[in-house]
PAKETOR-99797 format. One record per residue (C-alpha): x, y, z. Coordinates in steps of 0.02 Angstrom, whole numbers, plus 50000, padded with zeros to 5 digits. Layout:
N
XYZ;...
***
This chain:
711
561315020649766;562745011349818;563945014249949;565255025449913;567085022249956;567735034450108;569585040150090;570005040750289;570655059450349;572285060850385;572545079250447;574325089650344;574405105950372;575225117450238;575985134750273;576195150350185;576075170950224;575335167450381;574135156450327;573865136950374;572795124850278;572305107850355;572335097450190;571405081750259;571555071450089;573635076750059;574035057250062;573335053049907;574875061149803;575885045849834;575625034649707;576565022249773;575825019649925;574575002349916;573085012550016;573325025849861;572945012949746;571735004249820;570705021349840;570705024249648;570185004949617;568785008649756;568125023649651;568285013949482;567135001849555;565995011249635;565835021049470;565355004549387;564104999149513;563355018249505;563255017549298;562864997449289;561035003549270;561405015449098;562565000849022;561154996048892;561075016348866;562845016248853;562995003148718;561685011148624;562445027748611;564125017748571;563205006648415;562325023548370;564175033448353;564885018548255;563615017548139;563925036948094;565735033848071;566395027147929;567875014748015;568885009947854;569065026847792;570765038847731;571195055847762;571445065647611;573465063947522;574585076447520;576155078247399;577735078847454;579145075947338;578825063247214;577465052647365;575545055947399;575445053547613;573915048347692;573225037547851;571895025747844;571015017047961;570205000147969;568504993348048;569074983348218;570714992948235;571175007048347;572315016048283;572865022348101;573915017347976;575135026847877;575285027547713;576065033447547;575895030747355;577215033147236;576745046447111;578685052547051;577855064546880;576345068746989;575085060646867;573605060847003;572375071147022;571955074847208;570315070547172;570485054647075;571605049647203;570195051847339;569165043447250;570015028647205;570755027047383;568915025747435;568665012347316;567425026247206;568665025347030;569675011146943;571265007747042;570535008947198;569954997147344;568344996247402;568904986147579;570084999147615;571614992747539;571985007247428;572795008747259;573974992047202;575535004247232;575135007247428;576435006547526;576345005947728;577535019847810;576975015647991;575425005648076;574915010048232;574214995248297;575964983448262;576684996548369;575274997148506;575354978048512;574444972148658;574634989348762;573254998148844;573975011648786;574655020548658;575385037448585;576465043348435;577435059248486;578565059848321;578185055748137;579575064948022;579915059947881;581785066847805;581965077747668;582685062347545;580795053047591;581865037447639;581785037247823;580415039747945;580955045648125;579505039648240;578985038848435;577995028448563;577285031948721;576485015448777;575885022348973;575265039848937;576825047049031;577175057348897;578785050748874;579375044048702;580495028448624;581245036948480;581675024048325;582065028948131;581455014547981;582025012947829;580745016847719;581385004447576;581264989847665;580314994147788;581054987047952;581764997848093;583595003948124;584694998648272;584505018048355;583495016948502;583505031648605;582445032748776;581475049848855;581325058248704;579705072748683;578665081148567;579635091748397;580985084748313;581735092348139;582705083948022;584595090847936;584635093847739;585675077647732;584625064547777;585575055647910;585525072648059;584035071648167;583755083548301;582695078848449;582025087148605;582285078348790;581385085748955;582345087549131;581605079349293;579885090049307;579305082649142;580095102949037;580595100848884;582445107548896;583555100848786;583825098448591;585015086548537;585975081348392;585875062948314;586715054848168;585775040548114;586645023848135;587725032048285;587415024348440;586405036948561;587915039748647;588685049148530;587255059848505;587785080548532;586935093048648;586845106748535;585415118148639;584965118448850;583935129448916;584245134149132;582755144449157;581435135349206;580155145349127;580485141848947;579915126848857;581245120148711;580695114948529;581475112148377;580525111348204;581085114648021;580445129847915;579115125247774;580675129747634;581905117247754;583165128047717;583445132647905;583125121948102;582395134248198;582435130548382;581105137648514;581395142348693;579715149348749;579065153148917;577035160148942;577765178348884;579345179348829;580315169948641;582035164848592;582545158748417;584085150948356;584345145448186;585215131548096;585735131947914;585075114547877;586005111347753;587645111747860;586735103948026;588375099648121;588495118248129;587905130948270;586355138348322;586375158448288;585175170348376;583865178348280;583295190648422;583915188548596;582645186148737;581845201348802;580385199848944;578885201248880;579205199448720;578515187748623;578955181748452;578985166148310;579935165148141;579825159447982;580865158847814;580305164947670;581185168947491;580745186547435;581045191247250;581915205647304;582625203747490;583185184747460;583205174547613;582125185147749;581155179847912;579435183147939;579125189148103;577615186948211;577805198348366;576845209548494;578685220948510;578265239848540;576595234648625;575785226648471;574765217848590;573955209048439;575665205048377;575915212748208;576905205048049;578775210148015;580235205347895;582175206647918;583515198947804;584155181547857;585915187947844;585375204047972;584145199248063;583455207648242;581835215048286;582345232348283;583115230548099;581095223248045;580145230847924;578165228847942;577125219547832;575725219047945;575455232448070;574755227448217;572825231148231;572045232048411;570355222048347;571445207948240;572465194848338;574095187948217;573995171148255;575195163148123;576015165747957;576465152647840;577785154447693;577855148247532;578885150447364;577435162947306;576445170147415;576385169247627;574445165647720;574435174247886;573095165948010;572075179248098;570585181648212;569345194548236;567685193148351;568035174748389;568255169348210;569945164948107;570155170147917;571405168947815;572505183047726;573355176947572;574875190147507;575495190147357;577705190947341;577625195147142;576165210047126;575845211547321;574095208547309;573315206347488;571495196847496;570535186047605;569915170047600;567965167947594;567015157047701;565225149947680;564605152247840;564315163447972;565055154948094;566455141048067;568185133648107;569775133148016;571105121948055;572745115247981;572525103747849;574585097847760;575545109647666;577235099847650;577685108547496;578555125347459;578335128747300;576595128847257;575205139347198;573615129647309;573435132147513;572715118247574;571505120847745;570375112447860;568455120147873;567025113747994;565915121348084;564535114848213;563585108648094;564535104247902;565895089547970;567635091747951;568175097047752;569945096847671;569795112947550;570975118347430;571365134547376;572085142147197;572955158547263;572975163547056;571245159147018;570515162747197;569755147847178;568915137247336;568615119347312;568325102847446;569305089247416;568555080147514;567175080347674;567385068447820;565715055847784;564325053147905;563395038547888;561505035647917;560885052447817;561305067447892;560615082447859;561645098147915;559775108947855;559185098148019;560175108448160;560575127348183;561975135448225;562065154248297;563055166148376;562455175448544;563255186248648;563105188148833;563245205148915;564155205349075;564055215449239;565835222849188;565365228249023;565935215048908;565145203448790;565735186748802;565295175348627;564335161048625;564225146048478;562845137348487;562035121148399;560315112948405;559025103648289;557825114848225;556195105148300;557105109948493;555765123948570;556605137848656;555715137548796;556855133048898;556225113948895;557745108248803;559165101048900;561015110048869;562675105748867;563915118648894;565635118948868;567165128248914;568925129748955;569655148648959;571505146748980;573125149048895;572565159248756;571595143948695;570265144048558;568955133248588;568285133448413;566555128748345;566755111948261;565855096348194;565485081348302;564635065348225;564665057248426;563915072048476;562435069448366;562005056148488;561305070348609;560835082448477;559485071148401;558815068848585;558295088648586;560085094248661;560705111148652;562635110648639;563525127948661;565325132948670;565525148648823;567065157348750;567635165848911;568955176848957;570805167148974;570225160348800;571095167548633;569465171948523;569635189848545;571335194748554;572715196248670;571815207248802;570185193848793;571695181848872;572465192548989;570905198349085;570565181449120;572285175449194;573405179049340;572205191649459;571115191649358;570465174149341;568925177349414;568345185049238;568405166649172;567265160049314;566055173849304;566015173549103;565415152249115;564175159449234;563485173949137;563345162648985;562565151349069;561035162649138;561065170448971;560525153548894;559045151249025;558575170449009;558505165848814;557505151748813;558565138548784;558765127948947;558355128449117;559595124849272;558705107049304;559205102249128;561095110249115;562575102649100;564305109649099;565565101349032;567775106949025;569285096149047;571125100849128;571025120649157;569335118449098;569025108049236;569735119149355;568315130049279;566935115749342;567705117249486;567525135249521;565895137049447;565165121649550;565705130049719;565145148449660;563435144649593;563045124849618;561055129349609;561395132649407;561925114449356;561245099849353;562655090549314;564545091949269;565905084149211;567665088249264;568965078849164;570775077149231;570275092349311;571295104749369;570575105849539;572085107549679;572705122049610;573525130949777;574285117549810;575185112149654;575725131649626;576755129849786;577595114549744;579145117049620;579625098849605;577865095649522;578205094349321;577665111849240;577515121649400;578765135349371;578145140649207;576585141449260;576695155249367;576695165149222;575065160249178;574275159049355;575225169049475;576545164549582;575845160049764;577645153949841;578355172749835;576585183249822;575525184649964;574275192649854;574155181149723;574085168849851;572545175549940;571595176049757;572015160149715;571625153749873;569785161549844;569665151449693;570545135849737;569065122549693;569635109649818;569945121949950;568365129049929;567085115149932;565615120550046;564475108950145;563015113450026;562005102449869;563045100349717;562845092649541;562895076949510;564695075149457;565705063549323;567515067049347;569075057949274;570745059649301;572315048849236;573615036749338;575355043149211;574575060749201;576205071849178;575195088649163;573785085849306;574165074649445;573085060949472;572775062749654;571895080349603;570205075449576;570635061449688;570845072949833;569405084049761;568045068049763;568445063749927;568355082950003;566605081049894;566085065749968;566445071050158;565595088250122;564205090050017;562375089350074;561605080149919;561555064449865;561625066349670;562815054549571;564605057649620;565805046449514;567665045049523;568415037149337;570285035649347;571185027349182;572455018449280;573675016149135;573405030449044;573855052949061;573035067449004;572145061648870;571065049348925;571075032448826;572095032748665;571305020248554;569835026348460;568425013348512;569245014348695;568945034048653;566985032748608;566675019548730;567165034348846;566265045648778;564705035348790;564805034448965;565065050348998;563415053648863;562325041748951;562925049149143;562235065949056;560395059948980;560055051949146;560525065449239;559355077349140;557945064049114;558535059848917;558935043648967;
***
């Protein structure tokens, strides 16, 4: 095994409630200090000279995933207003390609189009050129040019279908180059505006664009005001939020009839509206902000009520959140009427409006359906799924006056499907399924459902996916996954890469732990704050529930969770390392004392919300504390380890598993794998092309087979 690099001690003690840490490995925040640097390009290359051995396993996983995925392929084209949208992508290239097709007395057939854009019908393109009439909105790679990296934050398109507003992040900073093109001929405007983030909503004329900019620690703050061909500094501050709590957005509604802009913290809403068709005017309240509760908006035109908002809430303890309605011209909370009451076993997630009818997305026992109601007759059903266990996702609904609901299905084992639904006939049909190449078969692999009893009385789901040939005898190697945080959903989707371990007798499986959104409100909140523990415990439980079952053993388990979900590796490596064999940690979220304390860090503020506040709480500063992965590595055997972490991460510092591998490597009494990957110009996300993406991913693959004798 080759030498490891040693990042020297250098002793800083940190102070709180009477307590004093000696944080030995402090210096490696500074990013601009050489010996920083120097460190990280140590670890890179000692992770190189530790995986040089698995680079033929590595490329072969790599060939295998490419020869799955179809390279020059299209997403399925939505309709908006006279254009079919869609992105391709092309073999060799890295990122996608925009696209759109004139179609002004809608004369295609969703179908036919598929098919001819995939070079199956006359008019199409068999090399991926798509139908004579093509026209490129945006490519990816002119913009990426010879970057590293590269990320598009804003694609919006105005109402008029004539200009595209679009942004590029080209260091993974997560800050964005705003520009606006003119869709007729196709060449960019003179507006250039710097630091711009995520949401953006366009005014009913065309020419008003409304952007979002973030304040010093990386918070989305502001929304401003732009009139396209203005110079930037003209541009109007027409929203700022003080509180450092709330994150600002800004979107249209589906009808864009109104702006709505968001100021959100972890558990308490603001809206203010904006009568789009008059967007130099002001922002009106729709409910001011009352702690705790929690709300979202959307507009909807009811035959008899006219202009109303639908209102997603958990007011009046509605934990849940339940579904109300108030009059555009009167709104409030307490003037709603309910549509949906709340239910304590069904979580509200989202309601979507259009001309007709409004679908409201909704979970119950870790799975989301959709509820379809009816404006004209009031008729209230369900969609129906095929399987037992699945995924839906979001899948373009531009339009607002139509009669289909377009979704996203998957599940572990059918790949990623475009469905469309007739809300008159009730009618389910798939445009169009995401190909795998080299045959196949989803009657191969299994897919379940188990739940794992813990010592507090709960039952914590597990999805779960393996070929049919794997003996449960607890032979097979597993993979498990997790993350547990933020009311996040880790649903149960299709992977062609992860085929690669699949088809070498893997056991993937998804721990949905407390902290986690797939039961409800109170399945999130007794797994955050002081009560994280539960999310730690949950991973655990899961995991010994797989063994007890059958389906792995500890020599041949894996865990797996990035950002919060690598806080969970974390946890779970110092509470029970004798249950992994290996894990991977991704930009994980390891140092988590220490950032809590420091309010100059980007996002620390509102986090409290979600983790506790350790600066002013002595208590929540003591639990955390007991948690705190890097402050409570123990001199005992770990896992082998694969962690990553980026150089221009906004939302996890770099220098956290930084400091956490070096605590490891002065520490631990093993001498398992230990590998330190930082993208040094990249963030959160890892690589941003998509080979750059699966090369990754094969490395990580290959660390895992060797490390559980696969390899």
């Amino acid at each position: 095994m080759p030498t490891p690099p040693r990042a020297p001690r250098r002793p800083h003690l940190l102070t709180a409630h009477g307590d004093t840490r000696t944080d030995d490995w402090y210096w490696l925040r500074d990013r601009d200090d050489p010996e920083v640097i120097a460190y990280l390009e140590a670890e890179n290359e000692h992770t190189r000279e530790v995986l040089a051995p698995l680079r033929p396993l590595q490329q072969q996983l790599y060939a295998q995933m490419r020869e799955r995925i179809k390279e020059t392929d299209t997403t399925a084209p939505v309709f908006k207003r006279g254009w079919w949208y869609y992105s391709r992508t092309v073999e060799g290239l890295q990122y996608a390609i925009h696209c759109r097709i004139p179609d002004p007395e809608r004369r295609w057939q969703v179908g036919d189009l598929v098919a001819a854009l995939e070079g199956e019908a006359p008019g199409g393109d068999a090399a991926g050129g798509g139908p004579p009439l093509e026209q490129v909105v945006l490519d990816e790679n002119d913009l990426a040019g010879d970057s590293g990296y590269f990320a598009l934050g804003v694609f919006d398109i105005d109402p008029d279908q004539r200009l595209l507003a679009h942004a590029v992040d080209l260091d993974g900073s997560e800050r964005y180059l705003l520009r606006f093109r003119d869709l007729e001929t196709g060449a960019d405007l003179p507006d250039r505006i710097e630091g711009v983030y995520y949401s953006s909503a366009w005014g009913g004329d065309g020419r008003t664009f409304f952007y979002v900019r973030t304040d010093d620690a990386m918070r989305p703050h502001q929304v401003w005001r732009h009139l396209v061909g203005q110079p930037p500094e003209a541009d109007e501050l027409i929203f700022e939020d003080p509180d450092e709590r709330f994150f600002v957005s800004v979107g249209a509604t589906r009808s864009e009839r109104f702006v709505l802009v968001a100021a959100e913290s972890k558990i308490t809403s603001e809206v203010h509206a904006l009568d789009a068709s008059q967007p130099h005017g002001a922002l009106s309240v729709i409910e001011p902000r009352r702690h705790g509760v929690e709300y979202s908006v959307e507009h909807a035109e009811h035959p008899t009520d006219g202009d109303v908002w639908l209102v997603l809430t958990n007011l009046g303890g509605a934990d849940n959140f339940a579904l109300l309605k108030a009059t555009v011209a009167n709104p409030g909370l307490d003037r709603c009427e309910v549509v949906i009451a709340h239910r304590p076993e069904v979580r509200l997630q989202q309601v979507d409006a259009f001309a007709d009818h409004v679908v409201v997305v909704e979970t119950e026992r870790a799975l989301d359906r959709l509820r379809v109601i009816r404006w004209a007759d009031g008729d209230d059903h369900v969609i129906e799924q095929p399987e037992p266990v699945y995924s839906l996702t979001g899948a373009g609904n531009p339009e607002f006056a139509t009669g289909v609901v377009r979704f996203g299905y998957t599940s572990l084992v059918t790949p990623m499907s475009t469905v469309e639904y007739d809300v008159a006939e009730r009618q389910r049909r798939v445009v169009r399924r995401q190909p795998v190449l080299g045959g196949y078969d989803p009657a191969a692999y299994g897919t379940t459902r188990l739940w794992a009893p813990t010592a507090d009385g709960k039952e914590v789901p597990i999805s779960l996916v393996h070929a049919r040939t794997v003996p449960l005898d607890g032979s097979a190697p597993c993979l498990l996954y997790g993350y547990g945080s933020y009311e996040h959903s880790v649903d149960p989707t299709f992977s062609s890469l992860r085929l690669n371990l699949l088809e070498r007798g893997f056991v993937f499986a998804i721990a949905h732990v407390r902290g986690g959104g797939e039961l409800g409100r109170a399945w999130y909140e007794d797994g955050k704050l002081d009560r994280k523990q539960h999310t730690f415990s949950d991973f655990i439980t899961c995991a010994e529930h797989l063994v007890a079952a059958g389906y792995t053993h500890p020599e041949r388990l894996v865990a797996r969770g990035g950002s919060a979900g690598g806080l969970l590796m974390g946890a779970v490596a110092n509470q029970r390392p004798e249950l992994w064999r290996a894990i991977v940690a991704e930009v994980p979220f390891v140092d988590c004392l220490t950032t809590m304390q420091d309010e100059s860090l980007p996002l620390t503020v509102t986090e409290w919300e979600e983790w506790g506040n350790p600066v002013t709480d002595p208590a929540i500063y003591a639990y955390m504390k007991a948690y705190s992965p890097y402050d409570n590595v123990r001199p005992v055997a770990y896992p082998a380890m694969f962690v990553s972490g980026g150089l221009n991460d906004p939302r996890v510092g770099f220098w956290e598993p930084a400091k956490w591998v070096a605590k490891l490597r002065a520490t631990r009494r093993d001498d398992r794998p230990l590998v330190l990957k930082t993208e040094m110009g990249a963030g959160h996300g890892g690589p941003s092309g998509r080979y750059d993406a699966w090369e990754d991913e094969a490395q990580i693959q290959a660390f895992i087979l060797d490390c559980t004798g696969k390899g």
